[in-house]
C-alpha positions, -999 to 999 in steps of 0.1 A, spaced: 0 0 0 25 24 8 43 17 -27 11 29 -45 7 60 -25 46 67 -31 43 60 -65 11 82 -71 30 110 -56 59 102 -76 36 107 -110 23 138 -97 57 152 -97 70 144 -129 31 151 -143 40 190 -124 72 191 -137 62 187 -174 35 210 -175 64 235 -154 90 222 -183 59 231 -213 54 265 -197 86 279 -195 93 266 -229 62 279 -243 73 314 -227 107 315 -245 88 313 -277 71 342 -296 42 333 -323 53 343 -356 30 350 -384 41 343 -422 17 351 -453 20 343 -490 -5 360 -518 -12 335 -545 -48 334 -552 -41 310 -579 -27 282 -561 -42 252 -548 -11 249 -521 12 272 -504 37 259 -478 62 271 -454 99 253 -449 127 265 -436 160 252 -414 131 252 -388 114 230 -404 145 211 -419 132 222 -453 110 197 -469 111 168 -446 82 192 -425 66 214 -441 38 238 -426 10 241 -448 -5 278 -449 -45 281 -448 -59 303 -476 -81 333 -468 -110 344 -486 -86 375 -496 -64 344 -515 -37 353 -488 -25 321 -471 -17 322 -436 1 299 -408 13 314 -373 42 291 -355 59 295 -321 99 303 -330 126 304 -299 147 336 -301 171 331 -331 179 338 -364 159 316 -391 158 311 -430 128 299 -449 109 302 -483 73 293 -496 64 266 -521 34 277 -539 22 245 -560 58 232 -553 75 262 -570 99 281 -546 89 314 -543 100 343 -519 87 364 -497 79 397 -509 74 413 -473 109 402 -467 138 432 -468 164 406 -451 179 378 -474 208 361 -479 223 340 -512 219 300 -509 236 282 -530 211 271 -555 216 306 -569 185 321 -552 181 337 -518 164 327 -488 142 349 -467 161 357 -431 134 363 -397 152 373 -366 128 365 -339 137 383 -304 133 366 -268 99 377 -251 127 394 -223 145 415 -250 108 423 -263 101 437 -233 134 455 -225 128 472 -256 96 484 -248 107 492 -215 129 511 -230 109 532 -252 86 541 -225 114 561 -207 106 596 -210 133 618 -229 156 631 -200 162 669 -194 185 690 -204 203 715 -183 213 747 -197 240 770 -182 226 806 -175 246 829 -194 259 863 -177 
């Protein structure tokens, strides 16, 4: 009897330290949002060295508009990616930041900041502008 009871407490723990373990790892995420305009296509998906390319691919949802859509949860880092529209690559035209890959092309670069340096930089830009003092002249 005792054995059960020390075993159910023993699950309990490990059951609380998973969902402690899920929380703090779904904390040091921020939800990303990528979107692709191709009314015309019948697919549009999202791979990247997230998503080790091809092997998983995100399929994007499309919106009445004909913009497909997808939101993911990204740690802080620095990621590439491109869409496939119908298999096709195709980049992002929202994207400013790219860099050459060696298939003669470029992928699309997202730098996705920690939720603490998000908030720093808030913090940050909340400051009011300090004061400055002027000398009285004679």
């Amino acid at each position: 009897m005792v054995s059960y009871w020390r075993r159910a407490g023993v699950e309990r723990k490990q059951q609380q330290q998973k969902r402690d373990f899920m929380a703090k790892t779904d904390e040091s995420k921020s939800v990303q949002e990528f979107f692709y305009s191709a009314p015309e296509a019948n697919s549009v998906q999202l791979v990247g060295d997230f998503t080790h390319w091809q092997r998983n691919p995100i399929n994007l949802v499309k919106q009445g508009d004909g913009v497909w859509k997808t939101s993911i949860a990204l740690a802080a880092g620095t990621y590439h990616y491109r869409f496939l529209a119908d298999g096709t690559w195709c980049d992002d035209p929202q994207c400013t930041l790219r860099v050459p890959n060696i298939f003669g092309s470029h992928n699309m670069v997202r730098e996705v900041s920690s939720s603490a340096e998000v908030a720093a930089q808030a913090k940050s830009s909340e400051r009011k502008p300090s004061r400055r003092r002027t000398s009285k002249s004679a």
